[in-house]
DRENPA-3360 file (N, C-alpha, C; in nm, 2 decimals, always signed):
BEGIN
1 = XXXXXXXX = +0.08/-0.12/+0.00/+0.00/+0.00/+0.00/+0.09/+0.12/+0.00 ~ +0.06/+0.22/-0.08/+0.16/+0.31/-0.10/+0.06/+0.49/-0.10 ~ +0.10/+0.54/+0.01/+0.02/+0.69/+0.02/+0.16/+0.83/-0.01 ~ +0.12/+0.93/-0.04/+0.20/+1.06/-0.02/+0.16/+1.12/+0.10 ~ +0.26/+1.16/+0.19/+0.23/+1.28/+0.27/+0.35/+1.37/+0.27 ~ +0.33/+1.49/+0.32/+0.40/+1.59/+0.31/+0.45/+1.60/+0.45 ~ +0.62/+1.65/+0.44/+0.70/+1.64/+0.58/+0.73/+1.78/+0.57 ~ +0.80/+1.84/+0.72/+0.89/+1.96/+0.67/+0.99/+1.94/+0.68;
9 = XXXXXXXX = +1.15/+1.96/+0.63/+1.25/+1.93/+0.65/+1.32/+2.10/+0.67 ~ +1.44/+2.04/+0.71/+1.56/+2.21/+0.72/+1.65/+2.13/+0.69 ~ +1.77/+2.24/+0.67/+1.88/+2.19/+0.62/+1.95/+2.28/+0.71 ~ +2.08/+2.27/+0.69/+2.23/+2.31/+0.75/+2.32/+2.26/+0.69 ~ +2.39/+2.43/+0.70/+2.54/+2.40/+0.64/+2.62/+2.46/+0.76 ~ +2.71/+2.35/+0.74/+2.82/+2.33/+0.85/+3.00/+2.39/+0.80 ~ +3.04/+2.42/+0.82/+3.15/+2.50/+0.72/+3.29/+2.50/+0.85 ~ +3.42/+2.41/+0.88/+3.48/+2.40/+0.90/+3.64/+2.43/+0.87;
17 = XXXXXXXX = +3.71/+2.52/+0.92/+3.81/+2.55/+0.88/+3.91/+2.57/+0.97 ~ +4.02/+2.42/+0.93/+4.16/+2.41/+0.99/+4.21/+2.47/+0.94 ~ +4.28/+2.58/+0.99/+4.40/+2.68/+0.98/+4.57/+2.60/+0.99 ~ +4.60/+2.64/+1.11/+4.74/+2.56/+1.19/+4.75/+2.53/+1.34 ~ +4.87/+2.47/+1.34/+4.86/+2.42/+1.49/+4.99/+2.50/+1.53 ~ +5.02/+2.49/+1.66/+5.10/+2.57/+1.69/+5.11/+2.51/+1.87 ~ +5.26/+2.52/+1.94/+5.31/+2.43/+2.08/+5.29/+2.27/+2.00 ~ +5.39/+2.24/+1.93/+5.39/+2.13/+1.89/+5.48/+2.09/+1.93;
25 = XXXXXXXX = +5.55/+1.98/+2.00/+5.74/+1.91/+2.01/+5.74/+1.89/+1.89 ~ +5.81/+1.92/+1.77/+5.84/+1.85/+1.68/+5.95/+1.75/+1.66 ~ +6.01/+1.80/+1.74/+6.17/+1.72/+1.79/+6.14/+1.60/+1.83 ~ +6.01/+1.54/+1.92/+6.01/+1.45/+1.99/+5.90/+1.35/+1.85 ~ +5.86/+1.44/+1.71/+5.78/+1.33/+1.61/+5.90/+1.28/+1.50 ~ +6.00/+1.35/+1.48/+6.08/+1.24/+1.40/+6.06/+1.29/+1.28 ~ +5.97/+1.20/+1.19/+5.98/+1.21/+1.03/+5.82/+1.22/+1.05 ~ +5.76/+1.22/+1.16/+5.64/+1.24/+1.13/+5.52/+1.30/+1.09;
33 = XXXXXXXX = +5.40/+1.26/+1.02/+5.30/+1.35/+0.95/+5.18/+1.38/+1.04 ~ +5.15/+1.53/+1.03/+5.05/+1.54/+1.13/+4.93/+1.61/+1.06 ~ +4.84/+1.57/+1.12/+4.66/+1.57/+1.04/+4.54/+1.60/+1.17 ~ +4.48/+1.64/+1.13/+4.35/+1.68/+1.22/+4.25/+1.57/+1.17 ~ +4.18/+1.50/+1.25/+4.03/+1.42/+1.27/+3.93/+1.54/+1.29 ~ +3.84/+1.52/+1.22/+3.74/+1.54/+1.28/+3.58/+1.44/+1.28 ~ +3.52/+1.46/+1.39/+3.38/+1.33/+1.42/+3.29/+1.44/+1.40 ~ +3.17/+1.46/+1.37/+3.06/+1.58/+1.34/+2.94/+1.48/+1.35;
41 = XXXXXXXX = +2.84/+1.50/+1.43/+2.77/+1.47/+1.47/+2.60/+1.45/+1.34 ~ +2.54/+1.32/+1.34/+2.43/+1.33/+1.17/+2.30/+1.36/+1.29 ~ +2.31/+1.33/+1.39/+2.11/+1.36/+1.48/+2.02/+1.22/+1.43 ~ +2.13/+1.11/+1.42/+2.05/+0.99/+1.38/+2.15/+0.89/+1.45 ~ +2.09/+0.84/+1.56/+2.18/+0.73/+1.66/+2.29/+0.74/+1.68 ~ +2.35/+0.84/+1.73/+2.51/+0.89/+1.75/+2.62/+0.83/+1.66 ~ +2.54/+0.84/+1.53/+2.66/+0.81/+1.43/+2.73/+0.96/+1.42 ~ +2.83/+0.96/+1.34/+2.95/+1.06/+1.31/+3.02/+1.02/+1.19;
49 = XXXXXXXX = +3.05/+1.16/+1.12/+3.10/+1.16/+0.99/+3.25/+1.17/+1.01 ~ +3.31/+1.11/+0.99/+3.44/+1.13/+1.03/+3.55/+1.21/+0.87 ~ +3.62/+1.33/+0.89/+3.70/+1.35/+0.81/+3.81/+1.40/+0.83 ~ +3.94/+1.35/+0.79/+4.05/+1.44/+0.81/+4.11/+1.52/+0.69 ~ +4.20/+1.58/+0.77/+4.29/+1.70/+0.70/+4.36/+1.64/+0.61 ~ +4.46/+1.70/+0.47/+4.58/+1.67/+0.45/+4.68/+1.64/+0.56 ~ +4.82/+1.57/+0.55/+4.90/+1.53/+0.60/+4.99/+1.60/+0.57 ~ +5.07/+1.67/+0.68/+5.17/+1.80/+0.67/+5.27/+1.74/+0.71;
57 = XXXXXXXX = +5.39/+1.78/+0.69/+5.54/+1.72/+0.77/+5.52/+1.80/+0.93 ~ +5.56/+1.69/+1.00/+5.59/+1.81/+1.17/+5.70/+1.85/+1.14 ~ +5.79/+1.89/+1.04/+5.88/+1.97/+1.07/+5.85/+2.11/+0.98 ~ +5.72/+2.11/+0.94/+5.70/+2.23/+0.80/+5.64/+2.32/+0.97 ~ +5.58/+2.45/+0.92/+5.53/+2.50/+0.94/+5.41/+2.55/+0.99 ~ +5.34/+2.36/+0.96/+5.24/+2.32/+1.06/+5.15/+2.46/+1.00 ~ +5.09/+2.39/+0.88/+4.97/+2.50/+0.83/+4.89/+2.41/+0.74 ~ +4.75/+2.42/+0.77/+4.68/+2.32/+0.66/+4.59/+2.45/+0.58;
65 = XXXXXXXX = +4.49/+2.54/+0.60/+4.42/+2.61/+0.57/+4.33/+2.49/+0.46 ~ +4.28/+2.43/+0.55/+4.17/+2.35/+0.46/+4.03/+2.39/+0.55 ~ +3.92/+2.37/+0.42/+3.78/+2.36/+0.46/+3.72/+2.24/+0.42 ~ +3.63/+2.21/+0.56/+3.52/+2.14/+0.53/+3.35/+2.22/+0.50 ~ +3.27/+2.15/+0.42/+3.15/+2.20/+0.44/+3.08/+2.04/+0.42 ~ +2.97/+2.08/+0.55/+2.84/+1.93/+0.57/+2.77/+1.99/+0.56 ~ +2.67/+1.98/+0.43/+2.54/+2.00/+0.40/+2.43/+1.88/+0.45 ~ +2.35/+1.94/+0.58/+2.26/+1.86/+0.63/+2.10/+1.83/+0.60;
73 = XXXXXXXX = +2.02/+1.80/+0.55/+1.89/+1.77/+0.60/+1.79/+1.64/+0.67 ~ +1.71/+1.71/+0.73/+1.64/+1.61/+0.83/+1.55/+1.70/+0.85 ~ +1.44/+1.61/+0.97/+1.32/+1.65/+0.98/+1.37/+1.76/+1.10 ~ +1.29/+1.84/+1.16/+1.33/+1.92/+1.25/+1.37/+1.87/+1.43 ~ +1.31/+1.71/+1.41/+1.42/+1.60/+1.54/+1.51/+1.60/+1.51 ~ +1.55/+1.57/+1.38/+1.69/+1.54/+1.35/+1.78/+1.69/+1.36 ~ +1.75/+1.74/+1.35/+1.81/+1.89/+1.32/+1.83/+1.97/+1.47 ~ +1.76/+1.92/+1.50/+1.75/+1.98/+1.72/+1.84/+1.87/+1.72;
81 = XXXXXXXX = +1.84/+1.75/+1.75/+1.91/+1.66/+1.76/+2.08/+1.71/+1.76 ~ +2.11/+1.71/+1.62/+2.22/+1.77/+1.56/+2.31/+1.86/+1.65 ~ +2.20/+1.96/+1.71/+2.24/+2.09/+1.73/+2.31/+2.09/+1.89 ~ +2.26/+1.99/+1.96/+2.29/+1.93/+2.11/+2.43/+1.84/+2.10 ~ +2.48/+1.85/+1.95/+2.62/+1.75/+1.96/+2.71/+1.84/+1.96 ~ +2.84/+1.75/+1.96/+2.93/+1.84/+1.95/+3.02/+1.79/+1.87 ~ +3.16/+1.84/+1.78/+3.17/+1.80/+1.72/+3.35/+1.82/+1.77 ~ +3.41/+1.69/+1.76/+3.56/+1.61/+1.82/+3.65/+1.65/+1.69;
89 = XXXXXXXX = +3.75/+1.71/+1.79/+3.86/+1.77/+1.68/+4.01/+1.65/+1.77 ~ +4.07/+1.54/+1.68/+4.22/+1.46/+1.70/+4.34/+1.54/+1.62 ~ +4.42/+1.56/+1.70/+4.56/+1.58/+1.64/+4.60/+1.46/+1.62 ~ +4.67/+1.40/+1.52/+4.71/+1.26/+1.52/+4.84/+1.31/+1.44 ~ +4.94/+1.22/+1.46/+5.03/+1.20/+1.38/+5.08/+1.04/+1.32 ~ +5.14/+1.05/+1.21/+5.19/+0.90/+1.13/+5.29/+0.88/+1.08 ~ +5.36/+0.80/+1.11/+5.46/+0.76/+1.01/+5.51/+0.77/+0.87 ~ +5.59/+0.83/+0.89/+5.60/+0.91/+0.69/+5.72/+0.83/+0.63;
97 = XXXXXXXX = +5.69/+0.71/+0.53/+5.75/+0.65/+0.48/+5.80/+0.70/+0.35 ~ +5.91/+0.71/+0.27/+5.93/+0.81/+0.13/+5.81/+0.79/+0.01 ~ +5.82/+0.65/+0.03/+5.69/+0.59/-0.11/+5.55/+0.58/-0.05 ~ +5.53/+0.61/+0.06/+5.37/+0.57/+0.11/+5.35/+0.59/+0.21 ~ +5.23/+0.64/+0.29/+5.20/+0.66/+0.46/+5.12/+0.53/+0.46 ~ +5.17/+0.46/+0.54/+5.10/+0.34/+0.56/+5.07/+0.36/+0.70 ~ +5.01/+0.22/+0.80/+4.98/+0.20/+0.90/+4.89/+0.30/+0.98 ~ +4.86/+0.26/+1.08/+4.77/+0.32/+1.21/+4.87/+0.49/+1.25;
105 = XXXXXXXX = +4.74/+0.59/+1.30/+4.82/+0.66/+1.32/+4.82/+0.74/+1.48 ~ +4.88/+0.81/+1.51/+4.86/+0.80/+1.68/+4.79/+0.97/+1.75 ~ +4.69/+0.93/+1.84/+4.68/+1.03/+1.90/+4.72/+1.16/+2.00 ~ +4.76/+1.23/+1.93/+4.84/+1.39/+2.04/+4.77/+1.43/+2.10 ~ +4.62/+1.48/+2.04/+4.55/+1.56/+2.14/+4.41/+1.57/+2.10 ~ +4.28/+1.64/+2.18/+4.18/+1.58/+2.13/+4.15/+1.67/+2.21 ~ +3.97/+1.75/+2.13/+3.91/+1.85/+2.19/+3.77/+1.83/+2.15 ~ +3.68/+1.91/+2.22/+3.55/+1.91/+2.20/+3.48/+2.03/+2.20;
113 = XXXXXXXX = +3.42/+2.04/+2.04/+3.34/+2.19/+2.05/+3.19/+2.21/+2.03 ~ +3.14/+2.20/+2.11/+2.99/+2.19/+2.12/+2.91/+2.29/+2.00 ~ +2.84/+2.20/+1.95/+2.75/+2.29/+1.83/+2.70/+2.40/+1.88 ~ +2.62/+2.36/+2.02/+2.54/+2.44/+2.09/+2.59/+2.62/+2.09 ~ +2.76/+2.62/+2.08/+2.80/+2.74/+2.08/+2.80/+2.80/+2.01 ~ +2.84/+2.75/+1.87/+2.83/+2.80/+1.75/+2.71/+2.81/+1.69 ~ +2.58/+2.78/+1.72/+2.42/+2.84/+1.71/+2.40/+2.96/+1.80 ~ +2.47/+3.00/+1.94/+2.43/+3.09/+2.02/+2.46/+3.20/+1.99;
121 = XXXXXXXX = +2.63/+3.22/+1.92/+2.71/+3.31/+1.91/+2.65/+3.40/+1.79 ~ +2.70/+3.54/+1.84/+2.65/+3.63/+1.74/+2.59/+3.64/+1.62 ~ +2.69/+3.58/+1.53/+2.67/+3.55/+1.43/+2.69/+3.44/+1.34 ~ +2.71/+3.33/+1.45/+2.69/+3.19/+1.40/+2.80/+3.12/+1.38 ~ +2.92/+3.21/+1.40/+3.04/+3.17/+1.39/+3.15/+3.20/+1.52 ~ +3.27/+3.12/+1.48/+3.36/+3.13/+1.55/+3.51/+3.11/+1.53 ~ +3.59/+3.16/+1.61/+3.74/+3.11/+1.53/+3.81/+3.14/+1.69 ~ +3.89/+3.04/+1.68/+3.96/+3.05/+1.78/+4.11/+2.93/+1.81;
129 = XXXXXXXX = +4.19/+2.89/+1.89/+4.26/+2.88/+1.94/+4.26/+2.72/+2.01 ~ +4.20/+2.63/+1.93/+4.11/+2.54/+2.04/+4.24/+2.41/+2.09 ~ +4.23/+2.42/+2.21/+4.34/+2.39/+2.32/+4.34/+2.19/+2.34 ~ +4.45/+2.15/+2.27/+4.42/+2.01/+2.27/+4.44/+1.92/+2.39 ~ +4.35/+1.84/+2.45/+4.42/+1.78/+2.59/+4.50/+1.68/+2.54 ~ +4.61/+1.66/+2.57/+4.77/+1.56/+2.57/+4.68/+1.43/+2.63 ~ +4.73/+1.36/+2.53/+4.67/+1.20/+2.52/+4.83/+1.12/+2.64 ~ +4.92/+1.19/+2.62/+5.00/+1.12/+2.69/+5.06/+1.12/+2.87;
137 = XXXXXXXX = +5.08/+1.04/+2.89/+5.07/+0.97/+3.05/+5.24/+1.11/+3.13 ~ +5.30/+1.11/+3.03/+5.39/+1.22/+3.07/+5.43/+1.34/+3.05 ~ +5.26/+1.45/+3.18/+5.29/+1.54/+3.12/+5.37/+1.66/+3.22 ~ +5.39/+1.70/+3.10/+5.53/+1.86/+3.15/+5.46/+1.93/+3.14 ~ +5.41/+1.99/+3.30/+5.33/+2.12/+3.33/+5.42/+2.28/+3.26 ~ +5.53/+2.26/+3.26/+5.57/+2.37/+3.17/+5.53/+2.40/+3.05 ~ +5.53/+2.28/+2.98/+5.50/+2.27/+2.84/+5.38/+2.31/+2.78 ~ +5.36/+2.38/+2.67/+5.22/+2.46/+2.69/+5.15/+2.35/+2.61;
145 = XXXXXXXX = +5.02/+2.33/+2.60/+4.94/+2.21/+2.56/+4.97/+2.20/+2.38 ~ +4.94/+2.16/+2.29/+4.90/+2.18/+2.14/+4.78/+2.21/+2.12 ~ +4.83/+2.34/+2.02/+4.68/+2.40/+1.97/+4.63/+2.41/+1.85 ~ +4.54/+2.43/+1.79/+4.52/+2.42/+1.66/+4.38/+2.56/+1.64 ~ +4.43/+2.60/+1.57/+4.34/+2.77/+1.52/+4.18/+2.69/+1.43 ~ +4.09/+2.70/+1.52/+3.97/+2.64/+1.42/+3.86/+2.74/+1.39 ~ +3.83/+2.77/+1.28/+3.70/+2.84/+1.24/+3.56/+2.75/+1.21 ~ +3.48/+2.81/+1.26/+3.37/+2.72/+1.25/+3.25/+2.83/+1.25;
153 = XXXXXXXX = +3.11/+2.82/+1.12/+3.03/+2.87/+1.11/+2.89/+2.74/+1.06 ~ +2.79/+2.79/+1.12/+2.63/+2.69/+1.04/+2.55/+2.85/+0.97 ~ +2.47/+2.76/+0.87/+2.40/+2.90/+0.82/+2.26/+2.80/+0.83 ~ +2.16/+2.83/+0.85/+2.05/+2.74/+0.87/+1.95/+2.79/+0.73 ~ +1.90/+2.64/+0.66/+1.80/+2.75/+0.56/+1.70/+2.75/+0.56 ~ +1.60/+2.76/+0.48/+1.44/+2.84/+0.52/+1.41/+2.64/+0.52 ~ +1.28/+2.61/+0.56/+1.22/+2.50/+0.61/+1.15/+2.45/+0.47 ~ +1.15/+2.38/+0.39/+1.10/+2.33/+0.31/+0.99/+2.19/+0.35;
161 = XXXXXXXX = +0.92/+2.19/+0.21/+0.81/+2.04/+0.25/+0.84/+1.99/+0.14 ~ +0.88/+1.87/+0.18/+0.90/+1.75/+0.11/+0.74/+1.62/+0.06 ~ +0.79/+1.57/-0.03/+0.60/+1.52/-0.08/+0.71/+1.37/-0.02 ~ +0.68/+1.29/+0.10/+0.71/+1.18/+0.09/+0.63/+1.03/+0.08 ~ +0.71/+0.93/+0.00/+0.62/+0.81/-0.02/+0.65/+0.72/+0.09 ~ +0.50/+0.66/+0.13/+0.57/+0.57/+0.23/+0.55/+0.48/+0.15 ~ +0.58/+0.36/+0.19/+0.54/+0.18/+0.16/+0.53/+0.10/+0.25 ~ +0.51/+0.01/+0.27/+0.51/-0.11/+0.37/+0.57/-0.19/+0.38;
169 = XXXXXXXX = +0.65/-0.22/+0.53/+0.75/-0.27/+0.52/+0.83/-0.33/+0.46 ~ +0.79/-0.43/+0.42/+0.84/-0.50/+0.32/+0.85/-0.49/+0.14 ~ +0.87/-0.35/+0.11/+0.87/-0.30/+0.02/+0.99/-0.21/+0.01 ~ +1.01/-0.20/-0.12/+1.17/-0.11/-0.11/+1.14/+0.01/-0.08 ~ +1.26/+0.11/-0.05/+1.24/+0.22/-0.02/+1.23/+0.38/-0.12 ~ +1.13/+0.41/-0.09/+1.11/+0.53/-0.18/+1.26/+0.59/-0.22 ~ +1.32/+0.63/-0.11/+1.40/+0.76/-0.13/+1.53/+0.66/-0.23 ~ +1.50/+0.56/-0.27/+1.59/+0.52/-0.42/+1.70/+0.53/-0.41;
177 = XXXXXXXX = +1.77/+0.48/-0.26/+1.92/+0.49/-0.22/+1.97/+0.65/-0.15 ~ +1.84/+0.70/-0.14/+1.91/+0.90/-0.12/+1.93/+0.89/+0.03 ~ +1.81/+0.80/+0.13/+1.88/+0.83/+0.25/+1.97/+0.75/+0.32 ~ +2.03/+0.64/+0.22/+2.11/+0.53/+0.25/+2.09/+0.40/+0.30 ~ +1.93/+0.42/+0.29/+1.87/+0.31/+0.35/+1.92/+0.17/+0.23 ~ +1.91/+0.22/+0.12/+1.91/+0.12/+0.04/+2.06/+0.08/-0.06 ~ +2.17/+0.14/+0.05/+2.29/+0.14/-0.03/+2.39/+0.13/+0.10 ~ +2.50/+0.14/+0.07/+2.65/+0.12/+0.17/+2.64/+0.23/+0.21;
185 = XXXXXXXX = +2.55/+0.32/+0.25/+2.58/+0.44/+0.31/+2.60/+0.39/+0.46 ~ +2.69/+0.48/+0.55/+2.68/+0.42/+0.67/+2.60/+0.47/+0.71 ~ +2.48/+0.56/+0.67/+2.33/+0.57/+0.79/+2.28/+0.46/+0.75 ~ +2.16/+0.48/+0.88/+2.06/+0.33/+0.83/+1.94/+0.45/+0.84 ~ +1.82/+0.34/+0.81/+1.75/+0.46/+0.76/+1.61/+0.41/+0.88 ~ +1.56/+0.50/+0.87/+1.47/+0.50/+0.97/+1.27/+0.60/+0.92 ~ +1.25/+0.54/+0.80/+1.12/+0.55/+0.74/+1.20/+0.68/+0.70 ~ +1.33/+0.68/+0.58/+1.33/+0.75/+0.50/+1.39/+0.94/+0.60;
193 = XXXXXXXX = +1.37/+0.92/+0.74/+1.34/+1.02/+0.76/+1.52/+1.07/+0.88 ~ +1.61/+1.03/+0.79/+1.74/+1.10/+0.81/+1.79/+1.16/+0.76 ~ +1.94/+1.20/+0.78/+1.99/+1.34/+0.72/+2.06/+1.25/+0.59 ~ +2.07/+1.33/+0.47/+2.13/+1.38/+0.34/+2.25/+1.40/+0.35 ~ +2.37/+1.36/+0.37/+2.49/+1.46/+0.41/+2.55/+1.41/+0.28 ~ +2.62/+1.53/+0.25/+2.76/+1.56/+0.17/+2.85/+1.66/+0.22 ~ +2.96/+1.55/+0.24/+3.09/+1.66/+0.27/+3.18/+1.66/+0.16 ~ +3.24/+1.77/+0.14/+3.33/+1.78/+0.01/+3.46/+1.88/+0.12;
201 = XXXX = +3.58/+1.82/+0.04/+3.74/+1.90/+0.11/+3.79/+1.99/+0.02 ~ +3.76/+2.09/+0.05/+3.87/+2.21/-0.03/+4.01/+2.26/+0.06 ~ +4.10/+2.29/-0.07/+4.20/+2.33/-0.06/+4.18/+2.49/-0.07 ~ +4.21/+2.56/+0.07/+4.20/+2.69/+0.02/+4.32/+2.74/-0.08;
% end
């Protein structure tokens, strides 16, 4: 049995921008490559989109100036949802082999910046300084922590209505692989009614 009803959805754009880090030991990584994680929160069962930075030498200058943007939609649970996460910034570094970065890579430092702030603030944005806590067991209170310079803005857009089909259970799903339900996307889908994401990486 198959009916149309009409939903309202919103969207958001999420726009992330690693700059540089800065109080790094470089002395103490070697030949090693260092990259920023980030986890960003979808408002569908605490899954997370995970993306990182290019891979810089720790002996350069420790500068990425890369952007992310996550274009989100969902119903307005999903979207409140969203807005109560927070979104996990790793310093990691790896092994820099001449012909290939291979293997696992290790964690320096790790922060948390609540969405909640970047909806409150002025103008929806922020940039700042964000202070990484040292993953390691031996720390030198002299030593100043590792930081990394992060910009972060959302632009929220007008509310649209969507015409959606249901079907019954045991029938495929309308949205024809779009909300992942019916493909290797890692959401699962939940009556069609999760978030849309695409993230794309620019090089400034």
């Amino acid at each position: 049995m198959e009916k149309f009803n009409t939903q309202d959805f919103s969207s958001i754009t999420c726009e992330i921008h690693i700059i540089r880090a800065r109080n790094i030991n470089q002395s103490s990584l070697g030949k090693n490559n260092l990259f920023v994680r980030c986890y960003l929160p979808t408002g569908n069962n605490n899954q997370r989109v995970k993306l990182n930075t290019q891979e810089i030498s720790s002996k350069s200058n420790l500068f990425w100036d890369e952007s992310f943007s996550l274009d989100c939609i969902g119903t307005h649970d999903s979207i409140n949802t969203m807005k109560q996460g927070t979104v996990v910034f790793e310093l990691r570094s790896r092994r820099h082999l001449p012909w290939k970065n291979i293997g696992g890579s290790q964690v320096l430092g790790r922060v948390e910046i609540p969405l909640k702030r970047i909806f409150e603030s002025t103008r929806m944005e922020i940039e700042e300084w964000a202070i990484f806590m040292t993953t390691s067991k031996n720390i030198n209170e002299d030593v100043k922590p590792p930081a990394v310079k992060i910009a972060m803005k959302v632009n929220v857009n007008e509310t649209t209505k969507i015409n959606k089909l249901r079907r019954s259970w045991d029938e495929s799903c309308a949205c024809k692989g779009y909300c992942g339900c019916n493909s290797n996307s890692i959401f699962s889908a939940d009556d069609c009614e999760i978030f849309a994401i695409g993230a794309a990486l620019d090089v400034l």
